[in-house]
ZATI-804192 format. One record per residue (C-alpha): x, y, z. Coordinates in steps of 0.05 Angstrom, whole numbers, m for minus. Layout:
<pts>
+--------+--------+--------+
|      x |      y |      z |
+--------+--------+--------+
|      X |      Y |      Z |
...
+--------+--------+--------+
</pts>
This chain:
<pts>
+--------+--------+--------+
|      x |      y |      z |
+--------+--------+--------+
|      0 |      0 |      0 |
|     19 |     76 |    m10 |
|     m4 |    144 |      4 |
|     m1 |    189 |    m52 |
|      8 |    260 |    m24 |
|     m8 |    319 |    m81 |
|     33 |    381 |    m46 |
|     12 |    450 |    m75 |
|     38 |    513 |    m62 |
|     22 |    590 |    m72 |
|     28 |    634 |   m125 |
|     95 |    668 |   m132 |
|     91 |    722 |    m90 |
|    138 |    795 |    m94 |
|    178 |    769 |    m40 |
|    191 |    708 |    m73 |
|    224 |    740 |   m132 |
|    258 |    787 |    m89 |
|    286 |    733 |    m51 |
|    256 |    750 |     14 |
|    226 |    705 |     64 |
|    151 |    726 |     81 |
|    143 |    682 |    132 |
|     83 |    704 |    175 |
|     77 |    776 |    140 |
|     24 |    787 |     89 |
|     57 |    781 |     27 |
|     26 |    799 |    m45 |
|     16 |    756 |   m111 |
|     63 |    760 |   m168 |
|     35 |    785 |   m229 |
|     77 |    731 |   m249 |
|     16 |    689 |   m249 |
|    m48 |    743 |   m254 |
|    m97 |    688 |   m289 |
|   m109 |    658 |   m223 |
|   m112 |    720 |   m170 |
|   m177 |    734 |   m131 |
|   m220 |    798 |   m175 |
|   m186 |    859 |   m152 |
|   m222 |    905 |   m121 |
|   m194 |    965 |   m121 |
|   m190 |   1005 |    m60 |
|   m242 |    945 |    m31 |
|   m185 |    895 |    m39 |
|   m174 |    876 |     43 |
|   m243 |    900 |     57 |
|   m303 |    869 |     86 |
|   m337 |    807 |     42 |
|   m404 |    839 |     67 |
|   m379 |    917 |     22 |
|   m351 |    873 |    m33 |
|   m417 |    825 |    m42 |
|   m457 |    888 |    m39 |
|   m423 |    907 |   m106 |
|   m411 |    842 |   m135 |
|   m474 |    849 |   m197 |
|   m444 |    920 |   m204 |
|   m369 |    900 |   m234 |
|   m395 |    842 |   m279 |
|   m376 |    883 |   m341 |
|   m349 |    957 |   m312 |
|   m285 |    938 |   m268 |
|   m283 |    958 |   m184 |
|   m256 |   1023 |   m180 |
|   m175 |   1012 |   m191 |
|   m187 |    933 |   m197 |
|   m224 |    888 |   m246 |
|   m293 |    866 |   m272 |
|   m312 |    794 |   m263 |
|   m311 |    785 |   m336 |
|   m239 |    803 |   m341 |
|   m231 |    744 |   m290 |
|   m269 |    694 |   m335 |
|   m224 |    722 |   m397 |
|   m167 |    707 |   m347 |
|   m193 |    640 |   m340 |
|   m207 |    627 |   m413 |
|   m131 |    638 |   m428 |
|   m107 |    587 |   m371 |
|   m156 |    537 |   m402 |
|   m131 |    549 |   m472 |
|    m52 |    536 |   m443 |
|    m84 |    480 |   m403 |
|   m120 |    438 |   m452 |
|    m63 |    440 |   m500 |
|    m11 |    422 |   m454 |
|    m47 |    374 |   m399 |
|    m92 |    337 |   m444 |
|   m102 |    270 |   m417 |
|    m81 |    295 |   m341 |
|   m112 |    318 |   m273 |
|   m105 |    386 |   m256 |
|   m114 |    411 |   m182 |
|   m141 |    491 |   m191 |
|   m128 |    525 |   m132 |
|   m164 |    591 |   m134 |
|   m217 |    639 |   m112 |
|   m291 |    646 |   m114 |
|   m289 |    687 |   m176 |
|   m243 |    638 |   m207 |
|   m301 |    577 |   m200 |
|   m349 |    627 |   m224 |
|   m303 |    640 |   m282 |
|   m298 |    562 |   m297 |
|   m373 |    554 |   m285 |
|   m386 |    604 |   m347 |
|   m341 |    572 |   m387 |
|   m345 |    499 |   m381 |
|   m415 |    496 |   m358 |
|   m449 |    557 |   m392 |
|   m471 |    593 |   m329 |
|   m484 |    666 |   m319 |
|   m442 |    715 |   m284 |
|   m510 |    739 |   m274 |
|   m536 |    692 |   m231 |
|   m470 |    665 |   m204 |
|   m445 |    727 |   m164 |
|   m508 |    736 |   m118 |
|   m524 |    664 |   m105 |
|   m512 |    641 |    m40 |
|   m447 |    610 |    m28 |
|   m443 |    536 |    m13 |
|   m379 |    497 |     10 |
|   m362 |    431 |    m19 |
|   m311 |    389 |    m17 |
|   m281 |    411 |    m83 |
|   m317 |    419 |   m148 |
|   m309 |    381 |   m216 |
|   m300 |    401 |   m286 |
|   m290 |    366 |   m352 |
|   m241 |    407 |   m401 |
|   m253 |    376 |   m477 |
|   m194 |    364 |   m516 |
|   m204 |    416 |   m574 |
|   m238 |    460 |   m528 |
|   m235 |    534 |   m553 |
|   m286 |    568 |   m513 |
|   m351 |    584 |   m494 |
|   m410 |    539 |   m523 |
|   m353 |    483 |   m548 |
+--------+--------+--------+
</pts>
C-alpha cells in the first residue's frame, strides 16, 4: 500500500522573486501568475466580504474602481484553459483559486451566468469538478 500526497503551493509572490522570506507577514501575488488571482477590487481589496458582495452584480462588465470586472476574470480564466487543454490533455489538474475563479470556470465549461453566479448564496463543498474537452476553444464548445 501507499499514500499518494499531491503538495501544492502558492502563487509566486513579490517576495519570492525578491528573494525575501515572508514568513508570517502578508505578502502579495506576483503578477507573475495574474490568471489565477482573486478579482481585484480596487480600494475594496482587504475589505469586508459583506462591502464587496454588496457590489458584486455591479463589476460584472465595468471593473471595481482601480481593480477588475468579473468578466476580465473569466477572460483570465479562458486563457489558462486554452494553455491548459493543450498542454495537460489526458491529465488531472488541481485549480487552486478563488470564488471568482469557479465562477469564471462555471461560465465557461458549464455555460452559467455571471449573472446569476455572483449573488447566489455560497455553498462549500468538498471541491468541485469540471471536464475540459480536448479541442476546447471556448464558450458553447
Amino acid at each position: 500500500m501507499a499514500v499518494e500526497i499531491v503538495y501544492e503551493t502558492h502563487s509566486i509572490t513579490e517576495d519570492n522573486e525578491r528573494g525575501i522570506a515572508t514568513g508570517w507577514l502578508p505578502g502579495r501575488l506576483s503578477e507573475a501568475d495574474p490568471r489565477l488571482c482573486e478579482c481585484g477590487y480596487g480600494p475594496l481589496n482587504g475589505g469586508p466580504v459583506s462591502l464587496v458582495a454588496a457590489r458584486r452584480a455591479a463589476h460584472i462588465d465595468v471593473p471595481f474602481m482601480g481593480g477588475q470586472s468579473y468578466r476580465q476574470v473569466v477572460e483570465a480564466m479562458g486563457s489558462f484553459l486554452h494553455d491548459l487543454v493543450a498542454g495537460w490533455d489526458g491529465a488531472r489538474v488541481l485549480i487552486v483559486a478563488h470564488s471568482a475563479n469557479r465562477w469564471a470556470l462555471d461560465c465557461l465549461l458549464t455555460g452559467a451566468r455571471l449573472e446569476d453566479l455572483v449573488d447566489a448564496p455560497f455553498a462549500w463543498q468538498p471541491g468541485w469538478h469540471y471536464t475540459l474537452h480536448t479541442g476546447w476553444r471556448g464558450p458553447g464548445d
